[in-house]
C-alpha positions in Angstrom: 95.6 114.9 102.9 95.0 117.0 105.6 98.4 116.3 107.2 100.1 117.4 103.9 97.8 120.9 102.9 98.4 122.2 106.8 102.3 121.7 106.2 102.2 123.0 102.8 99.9 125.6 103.8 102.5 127.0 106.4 105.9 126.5 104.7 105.2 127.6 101.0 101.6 128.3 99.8 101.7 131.8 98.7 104.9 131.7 97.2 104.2 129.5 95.0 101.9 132.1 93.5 104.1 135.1 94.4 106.8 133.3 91.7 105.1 131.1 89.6 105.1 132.5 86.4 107.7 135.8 86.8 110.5 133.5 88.4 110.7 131.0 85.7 110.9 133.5 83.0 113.7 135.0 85.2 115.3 132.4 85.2 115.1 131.7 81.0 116.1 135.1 80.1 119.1 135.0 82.9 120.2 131.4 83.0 122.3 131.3 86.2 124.0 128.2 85.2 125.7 126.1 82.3 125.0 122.1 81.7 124.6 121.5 78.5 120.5 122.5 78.8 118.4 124.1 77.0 117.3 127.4 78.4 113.5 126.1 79.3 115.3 123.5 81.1 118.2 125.2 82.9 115.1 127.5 83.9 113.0 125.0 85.6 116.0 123.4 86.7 117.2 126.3 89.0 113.7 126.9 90.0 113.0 123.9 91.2 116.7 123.8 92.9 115.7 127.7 94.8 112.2 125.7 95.7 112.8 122.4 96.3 114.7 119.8 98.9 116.3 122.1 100.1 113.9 124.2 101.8 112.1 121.1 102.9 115.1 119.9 104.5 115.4 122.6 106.9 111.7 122.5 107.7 112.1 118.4 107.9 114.5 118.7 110.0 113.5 120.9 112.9 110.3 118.9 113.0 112.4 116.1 113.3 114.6 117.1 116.0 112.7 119.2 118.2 109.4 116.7 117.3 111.5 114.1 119.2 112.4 115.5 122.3 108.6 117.0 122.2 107.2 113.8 122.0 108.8 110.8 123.1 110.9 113.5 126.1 108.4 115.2 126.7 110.2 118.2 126.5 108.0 121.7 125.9 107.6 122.8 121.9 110.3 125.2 122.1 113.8 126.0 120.0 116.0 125.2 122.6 114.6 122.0 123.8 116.4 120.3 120.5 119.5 121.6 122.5 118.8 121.0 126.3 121.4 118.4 126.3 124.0 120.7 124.8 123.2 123.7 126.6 122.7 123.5 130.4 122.1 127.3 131.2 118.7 128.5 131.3 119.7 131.9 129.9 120.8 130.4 127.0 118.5 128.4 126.1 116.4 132.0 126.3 118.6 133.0 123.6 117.9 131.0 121.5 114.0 131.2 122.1 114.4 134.9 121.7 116.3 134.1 118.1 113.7 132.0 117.1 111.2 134.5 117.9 112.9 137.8 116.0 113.9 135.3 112.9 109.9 134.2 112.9 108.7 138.1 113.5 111.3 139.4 110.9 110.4 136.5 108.3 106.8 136.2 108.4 106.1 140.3 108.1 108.1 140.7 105.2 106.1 137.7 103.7 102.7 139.1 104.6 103.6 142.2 103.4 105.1 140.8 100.2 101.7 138.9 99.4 99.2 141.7 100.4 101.3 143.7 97.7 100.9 141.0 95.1 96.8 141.1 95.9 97.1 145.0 95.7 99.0 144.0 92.1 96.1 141.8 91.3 93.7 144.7 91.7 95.7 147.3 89.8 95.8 144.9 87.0 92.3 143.5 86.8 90.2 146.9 87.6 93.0 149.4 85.5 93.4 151.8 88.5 96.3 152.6 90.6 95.3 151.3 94.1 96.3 153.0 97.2 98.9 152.0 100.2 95.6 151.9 102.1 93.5 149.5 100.4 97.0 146.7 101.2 96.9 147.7 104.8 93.1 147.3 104.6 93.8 143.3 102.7 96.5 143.1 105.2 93.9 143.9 108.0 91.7 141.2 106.8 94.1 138.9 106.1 94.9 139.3 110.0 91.4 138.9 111.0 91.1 135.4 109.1 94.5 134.2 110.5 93.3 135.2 114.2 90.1 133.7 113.5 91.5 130.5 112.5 94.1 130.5 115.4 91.2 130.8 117.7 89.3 128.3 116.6 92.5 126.1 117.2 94.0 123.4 114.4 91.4 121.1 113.7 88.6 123.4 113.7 90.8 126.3 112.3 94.0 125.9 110.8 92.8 122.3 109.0 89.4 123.4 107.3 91.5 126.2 105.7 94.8 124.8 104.7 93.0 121.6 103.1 90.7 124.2 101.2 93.5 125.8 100.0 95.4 122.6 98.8 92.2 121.7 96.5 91.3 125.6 95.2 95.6 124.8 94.7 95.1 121.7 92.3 92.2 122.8 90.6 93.9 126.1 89.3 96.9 123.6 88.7 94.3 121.1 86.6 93.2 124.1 84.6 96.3 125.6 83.3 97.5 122.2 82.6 95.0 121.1 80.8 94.6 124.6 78.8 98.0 124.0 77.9 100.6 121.8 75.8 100.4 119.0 78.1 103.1 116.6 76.7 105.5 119.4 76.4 105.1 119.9 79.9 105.2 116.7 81.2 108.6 116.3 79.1 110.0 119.7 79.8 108.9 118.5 83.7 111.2 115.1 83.5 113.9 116.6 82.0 114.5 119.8 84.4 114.5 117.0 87.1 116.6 115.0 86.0 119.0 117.7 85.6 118.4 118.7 89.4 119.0 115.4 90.7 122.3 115.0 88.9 123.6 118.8 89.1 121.9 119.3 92.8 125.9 119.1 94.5 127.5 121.3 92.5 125.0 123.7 92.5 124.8 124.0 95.9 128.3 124.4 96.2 128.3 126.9 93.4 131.4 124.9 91.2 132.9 125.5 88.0 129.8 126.4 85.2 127.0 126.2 88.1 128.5 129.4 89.7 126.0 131.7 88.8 128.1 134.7 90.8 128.0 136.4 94.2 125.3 138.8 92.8 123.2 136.5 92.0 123.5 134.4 95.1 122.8 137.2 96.9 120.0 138.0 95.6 118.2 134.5 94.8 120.0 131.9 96.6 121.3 133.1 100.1 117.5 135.5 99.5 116.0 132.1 99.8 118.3 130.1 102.1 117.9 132.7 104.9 114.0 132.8 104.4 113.8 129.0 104.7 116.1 129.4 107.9 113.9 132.3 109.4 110.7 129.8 109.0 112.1 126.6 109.4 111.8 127.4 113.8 108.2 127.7 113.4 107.2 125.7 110.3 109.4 122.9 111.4 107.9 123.2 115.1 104.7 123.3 113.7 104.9 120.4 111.3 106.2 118.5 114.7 102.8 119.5 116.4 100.8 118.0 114.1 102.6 115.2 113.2 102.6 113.4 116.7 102.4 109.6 116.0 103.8 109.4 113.0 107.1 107.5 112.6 110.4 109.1 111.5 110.1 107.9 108.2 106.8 109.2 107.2 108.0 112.5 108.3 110.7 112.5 105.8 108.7 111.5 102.8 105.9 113.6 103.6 107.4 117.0 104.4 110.8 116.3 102.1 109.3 114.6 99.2 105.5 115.0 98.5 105.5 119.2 98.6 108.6 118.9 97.1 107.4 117.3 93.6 104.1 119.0 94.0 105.9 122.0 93.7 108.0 120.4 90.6 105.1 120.0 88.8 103.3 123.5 89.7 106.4 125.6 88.1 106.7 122.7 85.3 103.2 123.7 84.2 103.4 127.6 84.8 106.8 128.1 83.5 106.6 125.8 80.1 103.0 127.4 79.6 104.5 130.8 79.9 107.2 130.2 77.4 105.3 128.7 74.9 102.6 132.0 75.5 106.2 134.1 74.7 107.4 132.4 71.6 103.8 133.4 70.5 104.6 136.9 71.3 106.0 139.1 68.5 107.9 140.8 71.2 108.6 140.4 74.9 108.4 143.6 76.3 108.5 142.4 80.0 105.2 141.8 81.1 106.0 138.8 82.8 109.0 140.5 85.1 106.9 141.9 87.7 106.8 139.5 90.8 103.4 141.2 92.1 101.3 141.1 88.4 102.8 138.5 87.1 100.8 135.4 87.5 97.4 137.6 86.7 98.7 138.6 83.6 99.6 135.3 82.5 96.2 133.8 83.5 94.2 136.7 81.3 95.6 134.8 78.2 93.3 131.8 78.9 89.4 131.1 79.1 87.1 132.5 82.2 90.5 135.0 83.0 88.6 137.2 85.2 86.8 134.5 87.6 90.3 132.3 88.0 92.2 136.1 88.0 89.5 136.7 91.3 90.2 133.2 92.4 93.8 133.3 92.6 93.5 136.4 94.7 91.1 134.8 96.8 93.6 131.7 97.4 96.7 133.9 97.9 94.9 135.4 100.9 93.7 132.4 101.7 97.5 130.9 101.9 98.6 133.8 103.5 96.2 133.6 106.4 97.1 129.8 106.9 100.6 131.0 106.8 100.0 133.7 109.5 97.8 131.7 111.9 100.6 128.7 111.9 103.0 131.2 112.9 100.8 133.0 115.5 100.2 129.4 116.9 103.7 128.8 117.0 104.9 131.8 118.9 102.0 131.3 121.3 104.2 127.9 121.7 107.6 130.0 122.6 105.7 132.6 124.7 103.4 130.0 126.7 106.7 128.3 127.8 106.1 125.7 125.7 102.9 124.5 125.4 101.7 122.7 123.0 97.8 123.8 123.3 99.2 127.4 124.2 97.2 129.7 126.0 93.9 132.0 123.3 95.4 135.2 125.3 98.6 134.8 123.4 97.5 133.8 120.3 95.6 137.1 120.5 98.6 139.3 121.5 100.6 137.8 119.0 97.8 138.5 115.8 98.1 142.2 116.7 101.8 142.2 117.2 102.8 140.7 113.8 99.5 142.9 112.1 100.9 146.0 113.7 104.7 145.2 112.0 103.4 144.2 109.2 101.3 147.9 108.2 104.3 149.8 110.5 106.7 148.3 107.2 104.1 149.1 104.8 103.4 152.3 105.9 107.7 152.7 106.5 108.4 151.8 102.9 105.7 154.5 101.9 107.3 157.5 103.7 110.7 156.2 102.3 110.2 156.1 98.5 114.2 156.1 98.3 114.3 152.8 100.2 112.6 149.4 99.6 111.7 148.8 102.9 110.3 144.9 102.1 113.7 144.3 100.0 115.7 145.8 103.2 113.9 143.5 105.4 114.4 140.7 103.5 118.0 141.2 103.4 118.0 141.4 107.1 116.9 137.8 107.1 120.3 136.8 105.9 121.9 138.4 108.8 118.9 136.8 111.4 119.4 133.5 109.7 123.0 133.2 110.0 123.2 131.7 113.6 120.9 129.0 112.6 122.7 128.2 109.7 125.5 127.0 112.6 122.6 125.7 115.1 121.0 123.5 113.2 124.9 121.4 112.4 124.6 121.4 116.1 121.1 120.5 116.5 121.9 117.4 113.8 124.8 116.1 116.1 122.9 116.4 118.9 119.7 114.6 117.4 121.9 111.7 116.4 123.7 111.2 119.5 120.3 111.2 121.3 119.0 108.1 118.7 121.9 106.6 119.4 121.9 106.5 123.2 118.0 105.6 123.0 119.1 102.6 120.6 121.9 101.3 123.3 119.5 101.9 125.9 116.8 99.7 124.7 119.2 96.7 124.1 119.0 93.6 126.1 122.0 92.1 127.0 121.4 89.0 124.7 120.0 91.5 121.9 122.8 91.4 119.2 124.5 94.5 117.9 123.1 96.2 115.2 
């Protein structure tokens, strides 16, 4: 359980909560694609497509690959080890550390600054008043001070106690909405949307014939979340490697791949069917589900004890953030530390202020430039950062294989037969 909440914890957590309720409405009143569906399902469908294996399969495999060459090489934890074999130079190899590091940087600010604005959101809604830029950079100051805190303290005293916190706070708001709600509508809406994933999951991501939704949307959903699983998948996936030593190949597929994969399933099944059925009630829908950072808090102030689970949401968005954060930090103490696994409490503490100090600098940025969304710019960026590991990790695949392979023909006897 552990394992699963400190992977969880550092690929997805807050944006679960970020998009729970506003993508999935989204997605009902703009269906991107045409199967046949009905729009609850085509909704859920797409979700679950933007949020699903896919994602997980970047992460799974740069665990995989660079886990590997960490562990039974005993190679350092960094990027380029997964392509040592491939690349002989030691400069670059640095180039691709130094990628990993700028994709990590770029990704994770614009995600920190992304969920300090939905707590900001949170406020505005639940105490009526208008919150200033200061009160996010003061969250995103504390925010920082947990993650540094917990990367301190290292991963079992640290990043463990939290991210397995978060995982239960995670199911109990998931038990509560589900059971406040029509719970065989959900579980049916919930097997139907994945059927429909599993048998429209190549075309869509090929974009064919009715499930071409069109190159604006792509841009701003798909490739959007393509490049952000790219930009984490260095550090996430290098993460999940660390603490996954020991286990075999196998239970690093079903455990990163499928288990977060149809937990997530279920979380939008039971936030997106509860939100529709709260709009048919509605005599009009005027948009109060459409914004990404209020979303979720208005939603939860149509059901029972609205203001303690409003306060605890906020609590456990910080709380994934900070889990997010202090994986990350941990990680690029990795890169910096030339590898090591346990790296160095100096850099762990350079790199906490670093990533704090570009997180406000974007905040305070997108504040002096009203005519820009600086968050939305940087986000963008990400698809340009992403771009050379879109080509890296074919590489890193063919290079993974080849290395199985040669192990396998290694450890053959000469009477061993052929396999």
């Amino acid at each position: 359980m552990a394992w699963i909440a400190m992977l969880y914890s550092a690929g997805m957590g807050a944006g679960i909560l970020l998009r729970a309720v506003q993508e999935p409405v989204y997605m009902k009143l703009n269906p991107p694609i045409k199967n046949g569906a009905s729009a609850d399902v085509v909704a859920l469908e797409f979700t679950f497509y933007q949020w699903g294996f896919t994602a997980w399969a970047f992460y799974a495999l740069f665990a995989i690959c660079v886990g590997y060459v960490m562990f039974k090489k005993g190679q350092p934890a960094l990027t380029s080890t997964a392509f040592n074999t491939f690349l002989k130079k030691k400069s670059h190899q640095a180039i691709i550390d130094a990628l990993a590091v700028l994709t990590t940087v770029f990704g994770l600010s614009a995600a920190i600054g992304l969920g300090t604005t939905q707590i900001n959101g949170g406020l505005n809604f639940l105490t009526g008043m208008n919150s200033s830029l200061w009160v996010t950079i003061g969250i995103t100051l504390l925010i920082s001070i947990g993650a540094f805190i917990s990367v301190y303290k290292g991963i079992d005293k640290g990043i463990k106690v939290i991210s397995t916190v978060n995982i239960y706070i995670t199911l109990g708001l998931l038990l509560f909405v589900l059971l406040q709600s029509n719970t065989a509508n959900i579980i049916q809406v919930f097997v139907t949307a994945l059927y429909y994933y599993f048998i429209d999951f190549i075309p869509m991501s090929l974009a064919m014939g009715n499930f071409d939704p069109g190159e604006a949307f792509l841009t701003d959903w798909t490739y959007y979340y393509w490049a952000f699983w790219l930009a984490w998948a260095p550090f996430t996936g290098i993460f999940i490697a660390r603490i996954s030593k020991g286990r075999t190949i196998r239970e690093l597929i079903i455990g990163v791949l499928l288990i977060p994969s149809l937990g997530t399933f279920i979380w939008f099944s039971t936030f997106g069917s509860s939100v529709f059925d709260l709009m048919n009630t509605m005599p009009t829908y005027d948009g109060e589900f459409s914004n990404v950072f209020s979303s979720i808090f208005v939603f939860l102030s149509n059901y029972p004890l609205s203001g303690f689970i409003n306060i605890a949401t906020m609590l456990l968005l910080a709380s994934f953030l900070i889990t997010s954060l202090d994986s990350a930090i941990f990680v690029l103490s990795m890169f910096t530390d030339r590898g090591n696994k346990d790296p160095k409490k100096s850099h762990r503490y350079v790199w906490s202020i670093a990533l704090t100090a570009l997180t406000i600098g974007l905040l305070l940025l997108g504040d002096l430039r009203q005519d820009i969304d600086v968050l939305t710019a940087v986000q963008k960026l990400l698809i340009i950062t992403s771009l050379p590991f879109a080509l890296l990790m074919i590489l890193m695949i063919f290079l993974f294989l080849r290395r199985m392979l040669r192990s396998k023909d290694e450890s053959r006897t000469p009477d061993a037969p052929a396999l």
